[in-house]
C-alpha positions, 0 to 999 in steps of 0.5 A: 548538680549534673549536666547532661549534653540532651533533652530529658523530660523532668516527671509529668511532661510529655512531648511529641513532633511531627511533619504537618505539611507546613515545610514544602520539604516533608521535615517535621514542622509542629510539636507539642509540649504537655504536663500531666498536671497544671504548671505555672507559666514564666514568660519572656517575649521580643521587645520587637513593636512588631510582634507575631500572633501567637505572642498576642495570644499568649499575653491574653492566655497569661492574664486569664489562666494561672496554670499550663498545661500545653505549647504548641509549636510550628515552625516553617511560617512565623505567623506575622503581620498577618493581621486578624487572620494571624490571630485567629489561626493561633486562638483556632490552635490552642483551641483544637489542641484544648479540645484533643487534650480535655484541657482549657484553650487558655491553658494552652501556649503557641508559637511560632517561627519561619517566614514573616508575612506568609499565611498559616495553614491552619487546615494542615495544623488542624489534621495534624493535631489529633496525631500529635496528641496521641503521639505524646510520650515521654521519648517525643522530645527527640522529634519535638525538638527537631520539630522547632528547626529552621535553619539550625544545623543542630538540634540545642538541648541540655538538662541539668539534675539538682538535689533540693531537700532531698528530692531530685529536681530536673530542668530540660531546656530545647531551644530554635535559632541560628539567624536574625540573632541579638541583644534582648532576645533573638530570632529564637524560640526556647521551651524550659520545662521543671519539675520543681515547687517554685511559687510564681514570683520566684520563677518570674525573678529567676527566669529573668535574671537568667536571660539577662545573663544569656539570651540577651547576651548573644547576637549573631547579625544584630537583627531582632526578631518578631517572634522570639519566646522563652517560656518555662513551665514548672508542674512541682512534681519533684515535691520538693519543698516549695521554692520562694525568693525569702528561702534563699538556699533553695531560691538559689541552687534553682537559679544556678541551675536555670541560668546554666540551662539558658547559658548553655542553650544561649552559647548553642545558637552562637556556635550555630550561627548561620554561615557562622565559622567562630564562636566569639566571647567579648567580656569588657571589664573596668566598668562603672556598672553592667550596663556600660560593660554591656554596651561597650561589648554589644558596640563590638560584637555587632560592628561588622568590620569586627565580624569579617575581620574575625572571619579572616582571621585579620588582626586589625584590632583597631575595629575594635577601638573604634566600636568602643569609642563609637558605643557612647560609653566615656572611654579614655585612648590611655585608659583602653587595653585590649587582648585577643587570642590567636584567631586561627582558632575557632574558638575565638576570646576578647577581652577588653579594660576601659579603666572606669570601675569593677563592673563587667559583662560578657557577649557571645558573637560569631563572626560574618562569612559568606555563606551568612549571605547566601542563606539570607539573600535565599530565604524565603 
């Protein structure tokens, strides 16, 4: 199994980016995602009650259509609480890119991200179709990428090549976010795209065991999202020899590797977070299940206290005692044991025993500086 640091498409997939008008400042603002041939769709969205239009969309597209082929993307504007006029623009989007493609509309995915509560413009996204589709290639995914970016300083992209049965199966994995980051999904968009055989239920299974395990394990400010979509497209190109969860060698070497292409790209948007300045890895063990550890871990990573005092290097580790005991998790003063680097690190590890079980989970958090509040307060 061999990790690569960048995008690159597996067999059939095609990208492109371009800058539509959207951003004021000229940057690229739309991207396109296609495979050459029919893929099966895996989908995760915000737990959010609020949910952006294209989130609607896709849950229509999703029930109607059993193969993929397109996802549009734009970012600079979320395409939120915008009521019918929302709604129509993404139908409207999948439609016209449906219509450049020669493809069905319910065949093609939307999302969006930016600024909640702003129109979109549909006009500018219409004009700028007919180039994206014919800018398509192989190499477009250096533009896509950078085509989903708000305020990420960095462009978060990683692959990762594995031998199924003799044929070499790749996953590429781009992802959005740096702000309005937490637990069960974050302000994040993420795209995963395979050439693997994989039936349905062994994609569903394996994409939400790998986002248990990643992006619902980060969280940056605690705040979640309208807009937030993981959507993994699998076209079988690689013919492999069909994954199925009863075929477990195989099941499992193609869940190993999403999950590290999710971790991966998960740990991405902690270490951009905004005004973000340390990386932060709670792991709290000694409990009686996952969802304890989690819990009491989460308790941490969102307790701004603890946040600021990483930023200043303070080891008033009593914040840390207090978000434990204030988690709900039953917790013993005897029974809590707590180890902490050194914090004038950048790289910063907590790790914490509550003395109840075996059971352990881990959240990846930043610290809060000052510059989080200078690029929220300015947002806009």
């Amino acid at each position: 199994m061999k990790i690569y640091k960048k995008a690159i498409l597996p067999l059939g997939f095609k990208a492109a980016g371009i800058a539509s008008g959207i951003k004021k400042s000229g940057k690229l603002d739309l991207a396109l995602f296609y495979s050459q041939l029919p893929a099966k769709a895996s989908c995760q969205f915000t737990t959010n009650k609020i949910q952006a239009a294209p989130i609607k969309v896709n849950k229509e597209h999703l029930k109607k259509n059993k193969y993929f082929r397109a996802v549009i993307v734009n970012s600079g504007n979320a395409n939120c609480f915008t009521g019918e006029y929302g709604l129509k623009v993404a139908k409207q989007t999948a439609s016209n890119v449906a219509g450049e493609l020669g493809i069905k509309k319910e065949g093609v995915l939307v999302a969006s991200t930016g600024v909640i509560g702003k129109r979109l413009p549909l006009l500018r996204i219409k004009t700028a179709i007919p180039a994206l589709t014919k800018g398509l290639s192989r190499a477009g995914i250096d533009k896509a990428k950078r085509a989903i970016m708000t305020t990420d300083k960095f462009a978060k992209e990683v692959t990762v090549k594995f031998n199924i049965s003799g044929r070499m199966v790749t996953i590429c994995g781009i992802a959005k976010g740096a702000g309005m980051i937490a637990p069960d999904m974050a302000t994040m968009l993420c795209f995963i795209f395979t050439d693997a055989s994989i039936s349905k239920a062994a994609l569903d299974k394996a994409l939400k065991f790998s986002v248990d395990n990643s992006f619902n394990c980060i969280t940056v400010d605690g705040c979640m999202s309208t807009n937030d979509s993981i959507i993994v497209l699998a076209n079988g190109l690689s013919k492999n020899k069909p994954i199925d969860i009863a075929i477990g060698t195989n099941f499992n070497l193609f869940l190993k590797a999403l999950n590290l292409v999710c971790l991966e790209l998960a740990k991405m948007i902690v270490k951009d977070a905004e005004g973000g300045t340390k990386f932060i890895q709670i792991k709290v063990k000694g409990a009686r299940n996952f969802a304890e550890a989690k819990k009491a871990a989460a308790a941490i990573a969102n307790s701004n206290l603890f946040k600021t005092a990483m930023y200043g290097e303070n080891p008033n580790f009593g914040r840390i005692v207090s978000s434990v005991g204030a988690s709900g998790v039953d917790v013993k003063e005897e029974e809590l044991k707590i180890k902490v680097s050194p914090l004038n690190r950048i790289d910063i590890t907590v790790d914490v025993s509550i003395g109840k079980g075996k059971s352990y989970a881990t959240i990846y958090t930043s610290d809060l500086s000052p510059d989080y509040i200078k690029i929220n307060a300015e947002y806009n």
